[in-house]
C-alpha positions in Angstrom: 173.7 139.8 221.3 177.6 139.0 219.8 178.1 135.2 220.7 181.5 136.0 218.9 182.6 134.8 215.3 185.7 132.7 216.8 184.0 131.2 219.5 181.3 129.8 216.2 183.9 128.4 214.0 185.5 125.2 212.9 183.6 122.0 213.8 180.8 123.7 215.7 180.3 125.9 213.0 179.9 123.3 210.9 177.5 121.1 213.7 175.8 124.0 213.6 175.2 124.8 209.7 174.8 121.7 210.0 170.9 121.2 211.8 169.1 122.1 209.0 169.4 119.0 207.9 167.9 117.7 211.6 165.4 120.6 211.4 164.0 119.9 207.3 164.6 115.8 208.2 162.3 116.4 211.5 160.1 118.0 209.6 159.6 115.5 207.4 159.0 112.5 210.2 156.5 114.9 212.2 154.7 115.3 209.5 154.8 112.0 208.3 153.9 110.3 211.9 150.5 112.6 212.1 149.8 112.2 209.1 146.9 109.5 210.4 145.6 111.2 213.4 145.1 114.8 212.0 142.8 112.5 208.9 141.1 111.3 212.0 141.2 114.7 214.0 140.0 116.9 210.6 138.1 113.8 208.7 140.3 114.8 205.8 140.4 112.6 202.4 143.1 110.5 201.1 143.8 113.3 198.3 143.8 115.7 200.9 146.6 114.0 203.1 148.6 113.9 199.7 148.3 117.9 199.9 149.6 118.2 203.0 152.5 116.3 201.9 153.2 117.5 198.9 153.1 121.3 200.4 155.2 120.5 203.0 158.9 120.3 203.6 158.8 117.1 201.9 158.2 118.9 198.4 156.5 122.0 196.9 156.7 124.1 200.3 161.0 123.0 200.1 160.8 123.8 196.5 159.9 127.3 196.9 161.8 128.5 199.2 164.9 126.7 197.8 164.6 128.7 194.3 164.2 131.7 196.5 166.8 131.4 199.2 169.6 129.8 196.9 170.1 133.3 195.0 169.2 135.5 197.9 172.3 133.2 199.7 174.7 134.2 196.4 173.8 138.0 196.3 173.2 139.2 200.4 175.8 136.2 201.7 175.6 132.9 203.3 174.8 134.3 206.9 171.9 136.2 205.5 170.3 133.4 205.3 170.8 131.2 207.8 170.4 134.2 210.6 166.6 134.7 209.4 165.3 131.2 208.4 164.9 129.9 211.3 162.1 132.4 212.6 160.3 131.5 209.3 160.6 128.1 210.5 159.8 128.4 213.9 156.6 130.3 213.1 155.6 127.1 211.1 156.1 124.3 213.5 153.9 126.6 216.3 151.2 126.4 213.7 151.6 123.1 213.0 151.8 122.1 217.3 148.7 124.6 217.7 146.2 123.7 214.2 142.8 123.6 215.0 141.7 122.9 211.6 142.7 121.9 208.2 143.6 125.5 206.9 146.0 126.4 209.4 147.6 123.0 209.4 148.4 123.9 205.7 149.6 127.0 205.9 151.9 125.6 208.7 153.1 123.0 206.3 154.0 125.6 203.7 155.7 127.8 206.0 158.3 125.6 207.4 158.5 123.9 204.0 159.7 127.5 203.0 162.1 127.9 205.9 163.9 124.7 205.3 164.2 125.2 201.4 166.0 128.4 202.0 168.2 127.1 204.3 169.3 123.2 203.3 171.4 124.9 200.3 172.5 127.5 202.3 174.2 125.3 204.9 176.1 122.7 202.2 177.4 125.7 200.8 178.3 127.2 203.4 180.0 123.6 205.3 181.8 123.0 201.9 183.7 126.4 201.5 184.7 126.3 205.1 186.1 123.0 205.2 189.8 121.5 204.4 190.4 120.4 201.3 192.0 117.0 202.6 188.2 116.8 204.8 185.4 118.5 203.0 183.4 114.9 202.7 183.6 114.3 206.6 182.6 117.9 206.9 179.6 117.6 204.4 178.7 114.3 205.6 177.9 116.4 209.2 174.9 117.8 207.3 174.1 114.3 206.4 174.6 112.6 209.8 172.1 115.5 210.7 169.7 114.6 208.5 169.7 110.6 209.9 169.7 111.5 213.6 166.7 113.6 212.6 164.3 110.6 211.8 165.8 108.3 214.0 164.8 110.8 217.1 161.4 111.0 215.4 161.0 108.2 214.8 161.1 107.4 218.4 159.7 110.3 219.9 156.4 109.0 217.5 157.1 105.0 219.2 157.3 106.5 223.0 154.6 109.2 222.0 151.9 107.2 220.2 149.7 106.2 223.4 149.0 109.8 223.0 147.4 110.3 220.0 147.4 113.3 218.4 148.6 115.5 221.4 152.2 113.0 221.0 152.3 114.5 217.3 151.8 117.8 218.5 154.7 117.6 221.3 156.9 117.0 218.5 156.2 120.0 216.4 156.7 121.2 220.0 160.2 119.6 220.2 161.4 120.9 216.7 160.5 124.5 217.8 162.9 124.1 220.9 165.6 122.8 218.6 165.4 125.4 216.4 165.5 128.7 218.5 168.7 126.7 220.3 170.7 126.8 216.8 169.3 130.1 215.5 171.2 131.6 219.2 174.2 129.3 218.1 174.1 130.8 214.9 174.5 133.9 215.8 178.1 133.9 216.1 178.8 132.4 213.1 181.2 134.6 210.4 180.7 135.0 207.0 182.0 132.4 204.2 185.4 133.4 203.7 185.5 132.2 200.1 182.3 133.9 199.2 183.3 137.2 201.2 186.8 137.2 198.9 185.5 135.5 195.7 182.0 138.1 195.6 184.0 141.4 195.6 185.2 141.1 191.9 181.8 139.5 190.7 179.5 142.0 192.7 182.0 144.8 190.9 180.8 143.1 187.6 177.3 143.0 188.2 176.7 146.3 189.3 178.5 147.5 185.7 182.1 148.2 186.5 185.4 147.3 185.4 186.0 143.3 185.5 189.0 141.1 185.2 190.8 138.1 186.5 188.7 134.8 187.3 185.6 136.7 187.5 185.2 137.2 184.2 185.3 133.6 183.8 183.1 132.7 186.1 180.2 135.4 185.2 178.1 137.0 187.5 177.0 136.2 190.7 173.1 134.2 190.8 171.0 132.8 188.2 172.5 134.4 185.7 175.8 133.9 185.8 174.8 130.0 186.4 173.1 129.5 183.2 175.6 131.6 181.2 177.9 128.4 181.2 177.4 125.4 179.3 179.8 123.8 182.3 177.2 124.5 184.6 174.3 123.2 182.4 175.9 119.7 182.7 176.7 119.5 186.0 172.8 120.8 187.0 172.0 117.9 184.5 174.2 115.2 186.1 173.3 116.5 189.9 169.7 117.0 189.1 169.3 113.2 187.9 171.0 111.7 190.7 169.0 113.4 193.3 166.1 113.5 191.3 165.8 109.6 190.9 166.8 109.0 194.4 165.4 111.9 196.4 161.8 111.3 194.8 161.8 107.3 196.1 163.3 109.1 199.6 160.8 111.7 199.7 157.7 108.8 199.7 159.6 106.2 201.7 160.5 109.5 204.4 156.4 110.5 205.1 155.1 107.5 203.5 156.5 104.4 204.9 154.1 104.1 208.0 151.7 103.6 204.8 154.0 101.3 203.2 154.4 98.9 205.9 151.0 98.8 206.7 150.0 97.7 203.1 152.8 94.8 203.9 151.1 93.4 206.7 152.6 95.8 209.6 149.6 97.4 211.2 150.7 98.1 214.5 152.0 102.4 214.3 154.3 101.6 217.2 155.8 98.7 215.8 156.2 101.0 211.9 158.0 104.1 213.9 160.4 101.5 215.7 161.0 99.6 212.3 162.1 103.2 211.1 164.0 103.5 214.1 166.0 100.5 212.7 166.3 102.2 209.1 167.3 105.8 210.6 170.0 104.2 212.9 172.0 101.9 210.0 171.8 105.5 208.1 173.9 107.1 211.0 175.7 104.7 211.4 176.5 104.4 207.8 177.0 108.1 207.6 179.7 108.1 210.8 181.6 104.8 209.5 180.8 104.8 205.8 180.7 108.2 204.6 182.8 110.7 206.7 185.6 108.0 206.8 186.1 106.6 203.6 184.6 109.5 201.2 187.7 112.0 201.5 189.9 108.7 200.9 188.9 105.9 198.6 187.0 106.0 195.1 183.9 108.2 195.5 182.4 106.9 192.5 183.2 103.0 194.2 181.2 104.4 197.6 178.8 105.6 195.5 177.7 102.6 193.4 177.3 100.6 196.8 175.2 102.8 198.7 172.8 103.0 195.2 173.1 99.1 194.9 172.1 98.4 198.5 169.2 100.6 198.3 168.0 98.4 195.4 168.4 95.2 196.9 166.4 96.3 199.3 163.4 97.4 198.0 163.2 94.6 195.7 163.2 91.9 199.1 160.6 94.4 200.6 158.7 93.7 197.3 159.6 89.9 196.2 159.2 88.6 199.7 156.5 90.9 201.2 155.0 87.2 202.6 157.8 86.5 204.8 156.7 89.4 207.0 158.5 90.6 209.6 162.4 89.2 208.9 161.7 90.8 205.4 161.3 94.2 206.9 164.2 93.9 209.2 166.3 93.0 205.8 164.5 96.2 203.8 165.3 98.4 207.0 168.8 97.7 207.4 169.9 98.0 203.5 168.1 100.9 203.0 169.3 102.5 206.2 172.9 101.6 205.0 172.2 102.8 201.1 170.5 106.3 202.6 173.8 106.7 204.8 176.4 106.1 201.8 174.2 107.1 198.9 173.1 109.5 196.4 171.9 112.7 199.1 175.5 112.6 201.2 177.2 112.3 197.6 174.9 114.7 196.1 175.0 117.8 199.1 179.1 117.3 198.5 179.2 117.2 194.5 176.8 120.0 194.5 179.0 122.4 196.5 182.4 121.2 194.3 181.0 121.3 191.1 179.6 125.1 190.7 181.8 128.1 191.7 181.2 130.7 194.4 179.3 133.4 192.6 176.3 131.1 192.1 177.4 127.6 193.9 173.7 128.1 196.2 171.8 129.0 193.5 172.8 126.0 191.6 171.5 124.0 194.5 168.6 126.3 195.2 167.3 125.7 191.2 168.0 121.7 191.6 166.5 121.4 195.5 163.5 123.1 193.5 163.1 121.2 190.7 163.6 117.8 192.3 161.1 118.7 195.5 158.6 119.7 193.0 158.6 116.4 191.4 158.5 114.6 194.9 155.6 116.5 195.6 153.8 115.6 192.3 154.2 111.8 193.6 153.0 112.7 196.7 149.5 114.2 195.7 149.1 110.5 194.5 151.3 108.2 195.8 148.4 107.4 199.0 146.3 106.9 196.2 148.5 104.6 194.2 149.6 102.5 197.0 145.9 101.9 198.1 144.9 100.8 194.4 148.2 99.0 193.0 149.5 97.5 196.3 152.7 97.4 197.2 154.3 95.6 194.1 152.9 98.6 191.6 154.6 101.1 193.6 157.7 99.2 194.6 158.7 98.1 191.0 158.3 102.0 190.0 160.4 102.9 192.9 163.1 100.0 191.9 163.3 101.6 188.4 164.1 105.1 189.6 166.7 104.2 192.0 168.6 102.0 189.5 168.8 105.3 187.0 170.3 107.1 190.0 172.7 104.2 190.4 173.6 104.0 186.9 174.0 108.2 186.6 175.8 108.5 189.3 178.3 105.1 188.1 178.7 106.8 184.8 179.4 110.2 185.4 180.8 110.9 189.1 183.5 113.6 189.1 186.7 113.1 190.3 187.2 115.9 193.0 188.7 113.9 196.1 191.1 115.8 198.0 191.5 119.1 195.5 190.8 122.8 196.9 187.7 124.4 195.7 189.9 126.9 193.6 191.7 124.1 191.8 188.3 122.8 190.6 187.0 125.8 189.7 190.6 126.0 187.7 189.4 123.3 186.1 186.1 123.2 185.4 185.7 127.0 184.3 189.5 127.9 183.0 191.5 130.7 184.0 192.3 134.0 182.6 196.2 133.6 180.7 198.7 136.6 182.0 198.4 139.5 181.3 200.2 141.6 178.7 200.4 145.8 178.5 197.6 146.2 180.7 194.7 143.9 178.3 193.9 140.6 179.4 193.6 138.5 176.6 190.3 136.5 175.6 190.0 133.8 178.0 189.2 129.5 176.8 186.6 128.2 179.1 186.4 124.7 180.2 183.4 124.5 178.0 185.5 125.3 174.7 183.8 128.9 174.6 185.9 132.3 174.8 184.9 135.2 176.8 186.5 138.7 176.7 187.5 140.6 179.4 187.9 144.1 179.4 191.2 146.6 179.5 191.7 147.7 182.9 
């Protein structure tokens, strides 16, 4: 089958790159909506839903195959990636639609937890280096808008599916399957990453043992090991990994927990929890469409930034100062956290991630980060049922209030000022360049790091 590479290109390449994010954010809700009725269905323990969720796509099962796919995306190419995932992940919601019993409803977890690690940092790599300059935040923010429209079609799907129990949960595994052999086809026209096709030559050269010069020399070689051989990079996996860590580990609970949530703040009704998360999921697209993709590629990034963290503060703290007031409290929680998750520290964090490392390693840099912050997310998870049933909502909420307001205060300090430059300028910038050259020797190169590196005669 040959679709075509310029009939895949542009916008729809990027719409489709893009539904991962839908695919690893559907995930997430599916899981998150049956949660209750396969405890029922298995008479499975509170520790034991915490498994599930922290194995899933939600955390460890993400984790691994991020650290696996992210340096497999660096050394084979972008397209390697995102031509095979999907299977993986298809496999893994028929298990999940089809479990008969605990076991297999694990090993379906972990499976398309696998598939969507590999692929989330393969497709903001891959939407960054294809997109303008003057757009690459509206272009990013796709993945992002993705990843709301996800939950909010979840979301509903569980409302308008819950009179069916169990069998409801298993028609949206269902659904998720569907979605994801109609993108893997779209996929298949899709060429490879221009910058990585041009950029990889002269690092591949250098890896393999032969003769290097010009920027890759600066740059190092391709994977994990030209990523940790710059202090640059060390910093900017510091800076990215706190932001996403912070926020991503209050996201992960609030994303498969919040049906929990609400019910410990008086909501008991499931129909009535999914439609309240239908309000959340729809402020974050919206947010994403008129916050994000419009103002990110032309006001202060850092300004954006701060008010997307801020409003995600304010509104777990009225969830958990005015819990009594019941149901107008949970309208106000929904619609600033729906806002905050549209403008915040993910859409911020999928475009700084792609700007801030350069091509030889740019998706294992995400890859190593995805990792390490899903695997914290799913250490929460193993307890966080747990927690919440023994230290009520306030317990939890203040913990979750104190990690969003380091994010906020990370991301105020230390945002990067990339707005508008090419990929190559800040990888100019960031890593130095090699001076000119005289009588055939290149002459020892400053890094942006204040190191020297020598590059060899030609």
């Amino acid at each position: 089958m040959n679709i075509g590479a310029r009939s895949t290109t542009g916008w729809r390449a990027t719409i489709a790159v893009a539904m991962s994010n839908y695919i690893e954010a559907g995930s997430i809700i599916a899981i998150a909506t049956s949660l209750a009725f396969w405890q029922a269905e298995f008479d499975i323990s509170d520790f034991a839903v915490g498994l599930l969720a922290a194995l899933s796509a939600n955390a460890f099962g993400a984790a691994i195959g991020a650290i696996l796919g992210g340096p497999l995306c660096d050394r084979f190419g972008r397209k390697a990636i995102y031509t095979y995932d999907l299977l993986v992940y298809m496999v893994g919601v028929l298990l999940a639609a089809f479990a008969v019993n605990f076991t297999m409803l694990l090993a379906a977890f972990v499976i398309t937890g696998i598939a969507v690690g590999a692929g989330v940092p393969a497709s903001w790599t891959y939407i960054a280096e294809q997109a303008p300059s003057e757009g690459r935040a509206k272009h990013v923010g796709t993945a992002q808008l993705a990843w709301s429209v996800g939950p909010l079609i979840g979301f509903a799907l569980a409302a308008a599916l819950a009179p069916l129990g169990l069998l409801g949960s298993r028609l949206i595994f269902l659904h998720l399957f569907v979605v994801a052999a109609v993108v893997w086809w779209v996929r298949q026209g899709l060429a490879e990453s221009a910058i990585w096709t041009e950029e990889g030559s002269a690092t591949a050269a250098q890896a393999s043992g032969a003769t290097a010069s010009g920027q890759a020399s600066v740059l190092g070689a391709r994977g994990l090991r030209g990523l940790f051989s710059r202090r640059v990079n060390i910093t900017a996996l510091l800076f990215l990994g706190g932001i996403y860590l912070f926020w991503n580990t209050v996201a992960g609970q609030a994303g498969i927990f919040m049906p929990r949530v609400y019910d410990t703040a008086g909501l008991h009704s499931p129909v009535a929890q999914n439609m309240l998360q239908v309000l959340v999921w729809g402020c974050t697209v919206a947010a994403t469409y008129f916050g994000f993709m419009r103002y990110a590629d032309r006001m202060s990034q850092r300004r954006l930034y701060v008010i997307g963290a801020a409003l995600g503060i304010v509104g777990w703290i009225v969830l958990v100062a005015f819990t009594d007031r019941g149901v107008p409290t949970m309208l106000a929680f929904a619609v600033l956290w729906g806002v905050s998750a549209g403008i915040g520290a993910q859409a911020f964090y999928s475009l700084w991630a792609s700007e801030l490392f350069a091509t030889p390693y740019r998706a294992s840099a995400q890859g190593v980060m995805f990792c390490v912050v899903r695997s914290f997310t799913g250490l929460l998870s193993y307890f966080f049922p747990t927690l919440l049933a023994v230290t009520g909502l306030t317990g939890v909420g203040l913990l979750l209030i104190g990690l969003l307001t380091v994010a906020l205060v990370i991301g105020a300090v230390w945002a990067p000022e990339t707005r508008g430059k090419t990929l190559r300028q800040i990888e100019v910038e960031r890593y130095g360049k090699v001076e000119s050259e005289v009588d055939g020797v290149t002459p020892p190169t400053t890094l942006a790091d204040g190191t020297e590196t020598e590059v060899a005669t030609r």
